[in-house]
VEXTI-195875 format. One record per residue (C-alpha): residue in one letter; y, z, x. Coordinates in steps of 0.5 Angstrom, whole numbers. Layout:
<nodes>
(node "A" (Y Z X))
...
</nodes>
This chain:
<nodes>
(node "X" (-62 -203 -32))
(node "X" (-69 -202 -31))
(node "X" (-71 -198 -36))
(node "X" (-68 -203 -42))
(node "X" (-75 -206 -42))
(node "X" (-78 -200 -45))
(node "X" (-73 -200 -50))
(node "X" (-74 -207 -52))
(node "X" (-82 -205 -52))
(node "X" (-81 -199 -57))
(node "X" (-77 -203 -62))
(node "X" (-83 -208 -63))
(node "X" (-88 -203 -63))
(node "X" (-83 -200 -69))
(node "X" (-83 -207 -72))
(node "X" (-89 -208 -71))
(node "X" (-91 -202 -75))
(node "X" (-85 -202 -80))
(node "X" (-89 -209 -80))
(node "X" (-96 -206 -81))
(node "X" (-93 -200 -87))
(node "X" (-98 -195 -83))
(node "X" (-90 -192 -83))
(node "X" (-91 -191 -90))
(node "X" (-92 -184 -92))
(node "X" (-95 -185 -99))
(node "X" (-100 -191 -95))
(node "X" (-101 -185 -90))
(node "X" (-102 -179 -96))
(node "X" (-107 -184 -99))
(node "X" (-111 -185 -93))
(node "X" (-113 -177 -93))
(node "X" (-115 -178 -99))
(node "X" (-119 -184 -98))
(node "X" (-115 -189 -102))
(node "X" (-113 -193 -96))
(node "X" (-119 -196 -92))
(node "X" (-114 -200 -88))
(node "X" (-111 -195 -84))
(node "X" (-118 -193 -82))
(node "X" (-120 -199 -78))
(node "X" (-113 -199 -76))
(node "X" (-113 -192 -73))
(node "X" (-121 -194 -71))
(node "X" (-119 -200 -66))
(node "X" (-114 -196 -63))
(node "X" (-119 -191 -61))
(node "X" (-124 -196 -60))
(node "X" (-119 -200 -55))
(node "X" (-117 -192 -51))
(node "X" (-125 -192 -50))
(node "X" (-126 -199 -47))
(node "X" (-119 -198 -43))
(node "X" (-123 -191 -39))
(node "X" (-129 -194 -39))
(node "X" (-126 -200 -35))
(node "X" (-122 -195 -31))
(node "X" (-127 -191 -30))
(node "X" (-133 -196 -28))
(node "X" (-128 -201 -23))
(node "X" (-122 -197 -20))
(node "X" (-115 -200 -21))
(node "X" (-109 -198 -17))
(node "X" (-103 -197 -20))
(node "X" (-97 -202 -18))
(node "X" (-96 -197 -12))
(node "X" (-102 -198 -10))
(node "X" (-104 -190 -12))
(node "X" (-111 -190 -15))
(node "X" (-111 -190 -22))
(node "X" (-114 -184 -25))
(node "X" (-117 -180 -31))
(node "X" (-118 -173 -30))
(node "X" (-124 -170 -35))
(node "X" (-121 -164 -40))
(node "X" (-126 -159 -43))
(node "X" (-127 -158 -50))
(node "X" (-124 -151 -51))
(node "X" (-121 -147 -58))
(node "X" (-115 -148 -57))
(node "X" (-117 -155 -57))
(node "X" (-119 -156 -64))
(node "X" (-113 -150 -68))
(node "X" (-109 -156 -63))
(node "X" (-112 -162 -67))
(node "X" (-113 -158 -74))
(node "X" (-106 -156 -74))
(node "X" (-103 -165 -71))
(node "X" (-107 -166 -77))
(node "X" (-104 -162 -81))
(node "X" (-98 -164 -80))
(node "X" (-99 -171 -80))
(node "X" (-102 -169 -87))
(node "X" (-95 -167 -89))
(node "X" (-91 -170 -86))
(node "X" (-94 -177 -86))
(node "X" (-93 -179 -80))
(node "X" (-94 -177 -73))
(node "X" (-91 -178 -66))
(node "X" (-91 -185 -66))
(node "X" (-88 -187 -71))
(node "X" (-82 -182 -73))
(node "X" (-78 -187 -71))
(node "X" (-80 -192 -73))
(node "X" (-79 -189 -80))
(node "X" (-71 -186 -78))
(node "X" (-70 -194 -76))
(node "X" (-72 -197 -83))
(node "X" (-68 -191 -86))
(node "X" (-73 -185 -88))
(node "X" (-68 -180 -88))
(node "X" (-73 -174 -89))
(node "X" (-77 -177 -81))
(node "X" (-71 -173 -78))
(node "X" (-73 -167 -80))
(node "X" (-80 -169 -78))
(node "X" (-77 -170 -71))
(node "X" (-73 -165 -71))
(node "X" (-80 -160 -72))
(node "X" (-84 -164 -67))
(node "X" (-79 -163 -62))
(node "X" (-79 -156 -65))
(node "X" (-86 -155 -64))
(node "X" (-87 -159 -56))
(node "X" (-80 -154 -54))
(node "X" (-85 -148 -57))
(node "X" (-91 -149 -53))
(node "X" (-88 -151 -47))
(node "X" (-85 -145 -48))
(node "X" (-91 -141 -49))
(node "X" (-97 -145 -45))
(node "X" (-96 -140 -39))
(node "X" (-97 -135 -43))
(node "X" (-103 -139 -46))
(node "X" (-111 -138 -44))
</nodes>
């Protein structure tokens, strides 16, 4: 019962975004093609606010509700690190979405969002599958 919370969490974030049309694939293929501005200075404060959040973490030290300290660890910038970018962006270009918002789109009755998911959880089983044998 404790984790209904998380599903009324998520069903606003979808409504939100739903909300918002960043679910839409034709605003999402628009702003690649630099047609829709709006999408970028949304994507932009969210960046912005990740890099207030680990500042403010890194500078004053919180601790999670357990008490444990709330840590960020670092992680180098490797070859691997930018194919993994190049090919996230690649797929977002495609498919008009990215994790985030696959659901939203299967609630507000994208059909084609199913097999989005169905190759995002293709791809997450696919690198769990091959990362011991990854550099």
């Amino acid at each position: 019962m404790g984790n209904v919370k998380f599903l009324f969490i998520g069903t606003y974030f979808g409504i939100v975004l739903t909300k918002a049309q960043v679910i839409s694939w034709y605003k999402i293929r628009n702003m690649f093609f630099f047609r829709e501005p709006d999408l970028y200075l949304i994507i932009g404060s969210a960046v912005l606010v990740g890099m207030l959040s680990i500042m403010l973490i890194r500078k004053f030290h919180p601790r999670t509700l357990a008490g444990e300290p709330l840590q960020i660890p670092g992680k180098p910038l490797t070859p691997g690190t930018y194919l993994g970018g190049f090919l996230f962006g690649l797929g977002w270009f495609i498919t008009g979405t990215c994790p985030g918002p696959i659901y939203a789109q299967i609630g507000s009755g994208e059909f084609w969002a199913l097999f989005t998911l169905a190759g995002a959880l293709l791809g997450a089983y696919a690198f769990a599958w091959m990362k011991p044998k990854l550099p």
